[in-house]
N, C-alpha and C positions, 0 to 999 in steps of 0.2 A: 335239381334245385331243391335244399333241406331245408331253407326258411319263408319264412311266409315275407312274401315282399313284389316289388314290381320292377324287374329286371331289364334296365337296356342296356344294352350288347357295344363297347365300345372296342375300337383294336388301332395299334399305331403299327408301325413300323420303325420299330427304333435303331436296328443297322443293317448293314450292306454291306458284301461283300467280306463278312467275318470282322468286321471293326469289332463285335464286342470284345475281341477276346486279342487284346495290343500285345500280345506276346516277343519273349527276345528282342527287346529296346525298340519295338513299335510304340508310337506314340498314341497315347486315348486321343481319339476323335472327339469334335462338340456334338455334344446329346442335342438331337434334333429332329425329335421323334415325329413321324407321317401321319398323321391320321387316315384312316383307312374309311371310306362312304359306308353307315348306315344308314336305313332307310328309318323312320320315323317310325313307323309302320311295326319294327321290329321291335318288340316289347314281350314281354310274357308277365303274368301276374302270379304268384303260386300263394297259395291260401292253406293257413293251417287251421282244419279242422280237429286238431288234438289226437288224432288217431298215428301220426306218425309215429315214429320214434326218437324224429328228431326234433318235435314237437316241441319249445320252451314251456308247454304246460306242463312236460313230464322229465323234465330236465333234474329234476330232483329224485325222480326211479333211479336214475343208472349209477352204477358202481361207483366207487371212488377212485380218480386216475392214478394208474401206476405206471404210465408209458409218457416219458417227456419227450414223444416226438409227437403225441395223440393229436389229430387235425382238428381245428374249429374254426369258431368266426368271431366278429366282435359284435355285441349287441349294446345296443342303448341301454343304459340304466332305467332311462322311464319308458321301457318296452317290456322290461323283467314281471312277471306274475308272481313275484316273489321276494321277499327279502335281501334285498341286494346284499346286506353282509354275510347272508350264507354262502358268498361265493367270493375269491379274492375283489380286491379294490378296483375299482375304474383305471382308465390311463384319463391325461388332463381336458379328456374329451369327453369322459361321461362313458367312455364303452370299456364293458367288462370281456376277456376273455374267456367264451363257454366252447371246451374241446365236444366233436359232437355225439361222443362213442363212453365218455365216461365223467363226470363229475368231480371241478376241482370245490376245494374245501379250502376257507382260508384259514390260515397256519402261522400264532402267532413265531416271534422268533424264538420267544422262552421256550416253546413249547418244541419246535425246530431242535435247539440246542440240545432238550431232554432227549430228544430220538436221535440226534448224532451220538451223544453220550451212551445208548444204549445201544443201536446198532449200528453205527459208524465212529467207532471213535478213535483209529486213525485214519488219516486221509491223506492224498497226494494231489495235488492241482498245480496241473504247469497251462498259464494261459497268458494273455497280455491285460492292457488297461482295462477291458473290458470285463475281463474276470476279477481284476481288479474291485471295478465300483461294485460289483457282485456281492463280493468280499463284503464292502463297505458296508452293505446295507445287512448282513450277517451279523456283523461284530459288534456293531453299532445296537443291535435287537431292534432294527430298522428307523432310526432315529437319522441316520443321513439323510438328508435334502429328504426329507418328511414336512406333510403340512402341519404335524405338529412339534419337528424340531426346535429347538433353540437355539439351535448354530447355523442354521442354514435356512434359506429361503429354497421354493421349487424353482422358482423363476432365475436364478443366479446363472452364471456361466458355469461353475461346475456340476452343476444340477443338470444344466440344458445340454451340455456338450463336455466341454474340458474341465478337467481336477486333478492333473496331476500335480500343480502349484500347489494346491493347498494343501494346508498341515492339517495332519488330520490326526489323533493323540493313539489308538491302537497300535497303527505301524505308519512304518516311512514308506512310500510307495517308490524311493527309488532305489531301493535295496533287491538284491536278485534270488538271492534265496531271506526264507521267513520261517518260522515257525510262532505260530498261534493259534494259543490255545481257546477252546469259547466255553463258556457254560450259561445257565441263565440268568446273569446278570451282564454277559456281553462276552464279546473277545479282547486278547491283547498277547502284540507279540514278546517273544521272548528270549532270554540270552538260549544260548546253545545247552541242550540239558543234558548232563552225563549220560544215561540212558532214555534214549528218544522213545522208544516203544512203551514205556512205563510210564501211562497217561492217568493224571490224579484220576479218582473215583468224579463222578458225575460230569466229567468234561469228553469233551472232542477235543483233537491235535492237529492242526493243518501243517504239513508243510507244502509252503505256496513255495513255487518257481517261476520265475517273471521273466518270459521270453517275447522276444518280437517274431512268433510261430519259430519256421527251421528257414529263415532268411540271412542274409549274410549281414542283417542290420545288429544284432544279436555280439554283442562285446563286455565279454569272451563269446567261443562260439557253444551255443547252445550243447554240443555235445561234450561237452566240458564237466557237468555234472556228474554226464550218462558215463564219462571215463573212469570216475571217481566211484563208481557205484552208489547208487541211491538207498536201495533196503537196508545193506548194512549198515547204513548210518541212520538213515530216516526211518528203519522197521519197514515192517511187512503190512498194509495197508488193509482194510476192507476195499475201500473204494480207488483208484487212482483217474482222476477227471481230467483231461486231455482237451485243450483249444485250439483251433488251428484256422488258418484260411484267410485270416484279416490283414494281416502283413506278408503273408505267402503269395496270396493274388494280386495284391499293391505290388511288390517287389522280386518277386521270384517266377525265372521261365516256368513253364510246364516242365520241361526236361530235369531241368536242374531240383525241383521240388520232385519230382516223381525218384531222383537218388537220395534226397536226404530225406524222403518217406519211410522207406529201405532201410536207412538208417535208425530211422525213428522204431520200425516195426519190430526189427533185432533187438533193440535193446528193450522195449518193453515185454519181449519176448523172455529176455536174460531176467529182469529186476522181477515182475509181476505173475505169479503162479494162477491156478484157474480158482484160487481162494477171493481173488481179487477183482470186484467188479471192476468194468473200462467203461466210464462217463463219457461219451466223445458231445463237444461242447460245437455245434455248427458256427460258423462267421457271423458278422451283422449283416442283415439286411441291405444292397444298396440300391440305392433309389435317385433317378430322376435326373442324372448328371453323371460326368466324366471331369477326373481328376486334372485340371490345368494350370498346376502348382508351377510355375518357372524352374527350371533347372531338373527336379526329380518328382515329376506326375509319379502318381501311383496311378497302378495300372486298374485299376476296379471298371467294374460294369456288372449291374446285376447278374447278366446268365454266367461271366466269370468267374463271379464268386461262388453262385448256383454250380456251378461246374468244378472247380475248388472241393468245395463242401461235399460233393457226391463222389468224390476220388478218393477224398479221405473217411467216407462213410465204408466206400467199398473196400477198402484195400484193408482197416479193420476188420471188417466181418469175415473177406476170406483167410485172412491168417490167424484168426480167433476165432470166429464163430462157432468152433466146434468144440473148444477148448473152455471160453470167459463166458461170462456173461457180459453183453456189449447194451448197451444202453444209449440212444441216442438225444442228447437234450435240444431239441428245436427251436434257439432264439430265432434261425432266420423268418422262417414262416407267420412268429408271431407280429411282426413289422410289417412284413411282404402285405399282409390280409389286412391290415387298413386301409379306409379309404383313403384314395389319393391324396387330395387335399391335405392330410394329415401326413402321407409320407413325403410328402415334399417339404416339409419342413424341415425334416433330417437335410437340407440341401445347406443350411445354416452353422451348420457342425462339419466341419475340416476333417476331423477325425471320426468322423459318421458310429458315435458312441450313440448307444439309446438314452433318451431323456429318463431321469430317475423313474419317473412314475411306470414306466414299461422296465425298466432294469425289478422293479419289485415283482410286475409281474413274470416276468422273465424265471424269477427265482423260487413265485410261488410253485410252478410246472413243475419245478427241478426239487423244489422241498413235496408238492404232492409223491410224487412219483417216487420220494426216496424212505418216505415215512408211511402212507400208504401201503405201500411195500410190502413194508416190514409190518407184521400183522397183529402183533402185540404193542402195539403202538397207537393209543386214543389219546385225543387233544383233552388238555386237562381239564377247560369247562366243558366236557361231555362225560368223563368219568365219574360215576357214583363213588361211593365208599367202597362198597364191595368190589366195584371194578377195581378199583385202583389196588385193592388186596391181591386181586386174582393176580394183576398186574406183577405185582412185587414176588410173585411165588411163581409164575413164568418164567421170570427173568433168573 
């Protein structure tokens, strides 16, 4: 136990006889989790005297996070010994994201921008909707479904769950390839540009790829692009970020995703040299239910997905791991480790998308970790003048 609190012990039983996992046109069963007897009795209380390490007094010692897979917990805001905006934003419940091993910093998006421009400024991201809202709140310089947008409420439907209706003026979200470009005054996408690799000065380039993972939902099929070759056209990337697991475990056997993995692992083997970080992007979170959509349930259950995510964590690192650098970004975990209460709300959402306010934090892990990083790289209200000199003469 690493936080100071008073611990009771709860456990269900949530399937039998392997229902989590409805594979080859099994149907998900109704979520109807057992409660398992504990005794009253069973409590533990853990006290922080400060001397820990994992200590919230000393939470501002450790390092700045470079690992987007780094473990933590969620703490109340009025439990913080500290200035809550030295550390990203709350989710709509007041609790901040603290990983327990290193210290995130909040990152605006100007400043986000500056460091893609400087040490990523091309990029590759094949993901679905999810990577999508991501996106949004990127290009946007986080102005999407923000409490201080002007287009958008938190509380709205695409805020809370679905947005692919809405028009949103960067890009069309129902286009399958993208290219956009961001700098700090926002993103926006754009026509095809004669030479893609030749990114103006102070900007980052995405080219997004908009698949439903490597499922047979995917029209054309996903390998359609990887036929056409990608670098040649799209350039040779710093980063290329990978999503997978959300429509693979909804829709796809085990079997049949374990060959278009194979597939998947070949051609990033052809397109991406070891010049090229691999972001691998975990699934959502799922929580609290089983899909009973008439006609075509997706197949989801938490350990499914959990189990998804950890095929596609492993089957990276051994045909890479000795080669790239593999980077793991942990949205599932950061969902999983709220309280209940809160993740059952995601029961609301069809397409079990994170409500905005967890997509920002989602993105700060993945902006600490990619700017942090990169070590010549200070947020611009911490740079001096002279910093900012040394800055310029590094680079």
């Amino acid at each position: 136990l690493r936080d100071a609190d008073e611990y009771r012990p709860r456990g269900y039983i949530e399937f039998r006889d392997a229902e989590w996992n409805p594979d080859g046109g099994l149907l998900p069963v109704d979520y109807v989790p057992e409660p398992l007897y504990v005794p009253e009795s069973a409590r533990v209380e853990a006290v922080d005297d400060g001397s820990s390490m994992y200590s919230l007094d000393r939470y501002l010692e450790l390092p700045l996070c470079t690992d987007p897979a780094a473990e933590g917990r969620w703490i109340h805001t009025d439990m913080l010994p500290f200035d809550p905006h030295l550390v990203p934003e709350p989710e709509n419940h007041n609790l901040v994201w603290l990983p327990y091993t290193c210290r995130l910093q909040r990152i605006t998006y100007t400043d986000f921008a500056s460091c893609l421009a400087t040490a990523y400024p091309l990029m590759h991201w094949y993901g679905d909707s999810n990577l999508r809202r991501s996106l949004k709140k990127i290009v946007s310089m986080g102005d999407w479904c923000s409490f201080n947008s002007t287009s958008n409420a938190t509380e709205t439907r695409s805020c809370l769950c679905e947005d692919y209706q809405d028009p949103f003026m960067p890009f069309d979200a129902r286009y399958r390839e993208l290219i956009i470009d961001i700098d700090q005054t926002g993103g926006q996408a754009l026509m095809q540009p004669t030479e893609f690799a030749l990114v103006p000065d102070n900007t980052a380039r995405v080219y997004l790829h908009k698949w439903e993972g490597l499922s047979t939902r995917n029209k054309p099929a996903w390998t359609q692009g990887f036929d056409a070759r990608i670098t040649p056209r799209y350039g040779n990337p710093q980063v290329a970020l990978i999503s997978l697991t959300n429509w693979d475990a909804a829709f796809s056997s085990r079997a049949y995703f374990a060959v278009e993995m194979q597939k998947l692992l070949d051609y990033v083997q052809v397109e991406y040299s070891n010049y090229t970080q691999l972001y691998i992007r975990t699934g959502q979170y799922y929580c609290c239910r089983t899909d009973q959509t008439p006609n075509a349930p997706r197949a989801y259950s938490r350990l499914r997905n959990a189990y998804f995510d950890q095929y596609v964590i492993d089957a990276f690192r051994e045909r890479f791991g000795h080669s790239h650098v593999i980077r793991i970004w942990n949205v599932a975990q950061v969902s999983e480790r709220l309280p209940l209460s809160v993740r059952k709300e995601t029961v609301k959402c069809p397409a079990n998308h994170a409500r905005a306010e967890v997509v920002e934090i989602e993105n700060q892990i993945l902006m600490n970790a990619m700017c942090n990083y990169f070590e010549p790289y200070v947020p611009m209200e911490q740079a001096s003048v002279g910093e900012e000199d040394d800055l310029e003469t590094d680079q």
